[in-house]
C-alpha positions in Angstrom: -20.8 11.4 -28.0 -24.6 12.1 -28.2 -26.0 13.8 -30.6 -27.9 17.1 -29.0 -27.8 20.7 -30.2 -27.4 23.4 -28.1 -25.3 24.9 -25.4 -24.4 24.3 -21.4 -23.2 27.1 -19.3 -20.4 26.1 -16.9 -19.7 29.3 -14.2 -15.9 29.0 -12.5 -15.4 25.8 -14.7 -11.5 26.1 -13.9 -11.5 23.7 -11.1 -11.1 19.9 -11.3 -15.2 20.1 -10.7 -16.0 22.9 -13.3 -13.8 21.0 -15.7 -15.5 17.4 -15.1 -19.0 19.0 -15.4 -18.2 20.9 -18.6 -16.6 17.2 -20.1 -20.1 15.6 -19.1 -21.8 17.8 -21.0 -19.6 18.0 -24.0 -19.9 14.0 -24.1 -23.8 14.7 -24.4 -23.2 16.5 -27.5 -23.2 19.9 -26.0 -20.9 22.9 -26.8 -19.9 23.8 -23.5 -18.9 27.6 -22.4 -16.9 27.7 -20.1 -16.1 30.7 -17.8 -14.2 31.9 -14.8 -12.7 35.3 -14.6 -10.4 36.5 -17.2 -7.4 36.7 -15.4 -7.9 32.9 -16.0 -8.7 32.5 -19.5 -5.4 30.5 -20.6 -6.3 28.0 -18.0 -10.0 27.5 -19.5 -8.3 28.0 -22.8 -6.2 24.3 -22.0 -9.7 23.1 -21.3 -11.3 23.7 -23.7 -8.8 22.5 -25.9 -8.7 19.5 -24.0 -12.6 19.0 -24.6 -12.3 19.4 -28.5 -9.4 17.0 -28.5 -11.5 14.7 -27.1 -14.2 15.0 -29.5 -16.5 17.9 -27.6 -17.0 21.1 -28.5 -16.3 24.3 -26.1 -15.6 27.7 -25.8 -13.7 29.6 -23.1 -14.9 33.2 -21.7 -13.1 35.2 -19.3 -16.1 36.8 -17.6 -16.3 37.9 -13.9 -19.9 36.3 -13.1 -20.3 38.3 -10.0 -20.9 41.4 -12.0 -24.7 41.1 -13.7 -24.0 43.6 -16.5 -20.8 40.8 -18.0 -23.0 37.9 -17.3 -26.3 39.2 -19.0 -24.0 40.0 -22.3 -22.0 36.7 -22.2 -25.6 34.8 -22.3 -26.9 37.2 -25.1 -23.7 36.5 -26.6 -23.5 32.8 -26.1 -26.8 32.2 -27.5 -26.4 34.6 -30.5 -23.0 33.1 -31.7 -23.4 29.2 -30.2 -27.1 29.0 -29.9 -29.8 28.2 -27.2 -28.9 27.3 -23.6 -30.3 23.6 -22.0 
């Protein structure tokens, strides 16, 4: 693992694609948020477990991205409790 600080934002990281992206970026050293809608949060739950098990660190939101009020706090959030996003 690298050794950066910071945060990566991965949008409808569920999928095989989401979840490979969000694994790159955890093996660079960053925690990686992971989102999709919440109806799907055990899913993103598994994966970030999966991440941390291998060493990374991530966090799973269930946020419905296509609605700019949830998105704008999930990135105030994110960078308040994880810190700045790359």
């Amino acid at each position: 693992m690298a050794d950066r600080q910071g945060a990566a934002l991965i949008v409808g990281a569920g999928d095989a694609t989401g979840g490979a992206i969000a694994r790159a970026f955890a093996r660079e050293g960053l925690t990686t948020c992971i989102t999709r809608r919440a109806r799907h949060l055990e899913d993103l739950e598994s994966l970030a477990a999966a991440i941390e098990a291998d060493g990374g660190t991530a966090r799973a939101f269930g946020v419905d991205a296509r609605e700019e009020a949830e998105t704008i706090a999930l990135v105030d959030r994110i960078e308040a409790e994880v810190g700045p996003l790359e």
